[in-house]
C-alpha positions as CSV (number, residue, x, y, z in Angstrom):
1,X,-45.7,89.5,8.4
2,X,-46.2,85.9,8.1
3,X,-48.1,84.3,11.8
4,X,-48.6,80.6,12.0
5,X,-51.8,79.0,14.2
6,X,-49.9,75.5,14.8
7,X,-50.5,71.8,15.8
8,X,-47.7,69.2,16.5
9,X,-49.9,66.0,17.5
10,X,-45.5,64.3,17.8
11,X,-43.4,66.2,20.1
12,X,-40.8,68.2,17.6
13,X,-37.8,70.3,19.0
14,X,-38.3,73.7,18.7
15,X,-35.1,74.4,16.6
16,X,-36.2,71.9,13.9
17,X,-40.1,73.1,14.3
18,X,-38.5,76.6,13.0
19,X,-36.6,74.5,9.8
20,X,-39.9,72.0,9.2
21,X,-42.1,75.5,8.9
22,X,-39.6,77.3,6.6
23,X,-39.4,74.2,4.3
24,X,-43.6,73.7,4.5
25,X,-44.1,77.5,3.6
26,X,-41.3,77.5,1.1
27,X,-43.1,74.8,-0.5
28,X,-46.3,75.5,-0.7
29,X,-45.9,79.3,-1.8
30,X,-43.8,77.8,-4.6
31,X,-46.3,75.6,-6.4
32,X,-48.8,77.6,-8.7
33,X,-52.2,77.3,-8.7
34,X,-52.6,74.8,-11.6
35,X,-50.6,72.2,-9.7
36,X,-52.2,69.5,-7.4
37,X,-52.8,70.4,-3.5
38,X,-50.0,67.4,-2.6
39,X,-46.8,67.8,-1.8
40,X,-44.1,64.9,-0.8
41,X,-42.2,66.0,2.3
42,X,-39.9,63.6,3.7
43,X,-41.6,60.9,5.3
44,X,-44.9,62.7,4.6
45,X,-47.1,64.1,2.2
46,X,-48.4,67.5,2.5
47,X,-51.6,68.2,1.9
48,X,-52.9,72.0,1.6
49,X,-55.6,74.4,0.7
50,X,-55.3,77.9,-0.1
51,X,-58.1,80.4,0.7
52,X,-57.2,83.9,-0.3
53,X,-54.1,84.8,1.6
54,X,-54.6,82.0,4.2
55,X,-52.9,78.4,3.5
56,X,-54.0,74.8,5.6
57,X,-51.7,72.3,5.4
58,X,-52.2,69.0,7.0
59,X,-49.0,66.6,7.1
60,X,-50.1,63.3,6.9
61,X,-48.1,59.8,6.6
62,X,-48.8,57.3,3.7
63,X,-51.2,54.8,5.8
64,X,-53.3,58.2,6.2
65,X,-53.7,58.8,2.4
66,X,-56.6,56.6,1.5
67,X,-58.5,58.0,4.6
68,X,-57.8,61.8,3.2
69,X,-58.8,61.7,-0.3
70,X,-61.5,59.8,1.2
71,X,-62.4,62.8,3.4
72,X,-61.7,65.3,0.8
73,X,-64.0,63.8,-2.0
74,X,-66.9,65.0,0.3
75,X,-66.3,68.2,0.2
């Protein structure tokens, strides 16, 4: 069974909360492991790590990019 430890910093309705985290999941399990860790979703590009069975993904707009891969590259 699939549990979800979520965020929303925007208010989102709980109907299309269900659909956005269907679409995010679907996404992200689809991609193999030789692919990059960014996906484009809509208005925002998804950005996720997978450890083991456990996947973070962090949403981010495109003014937030820079800042990311900024963020990222020290690690």
């Amino acid at each position: 069974m699939i549990k979800f430890l979520l965020m929303y910093y925007e208010q989102v309705e709980l109907g299309k909360r269900a659909a956005l985290e269907a679409d995010v999941v679907r996404g992200c399990l689809a991609r193999r492991k030789e692919e990059c860790s960014f996906v484009e979703y809509k208005d925002y590009k998804l950005v996720y790590r997978q450890y083991a069975a456990l996947f973070i993904v962090v949403g981010i707009t495109e003014n937030e990019v820079s800042y990311i891969i900024g963020k990222m590259k020290n690690y």
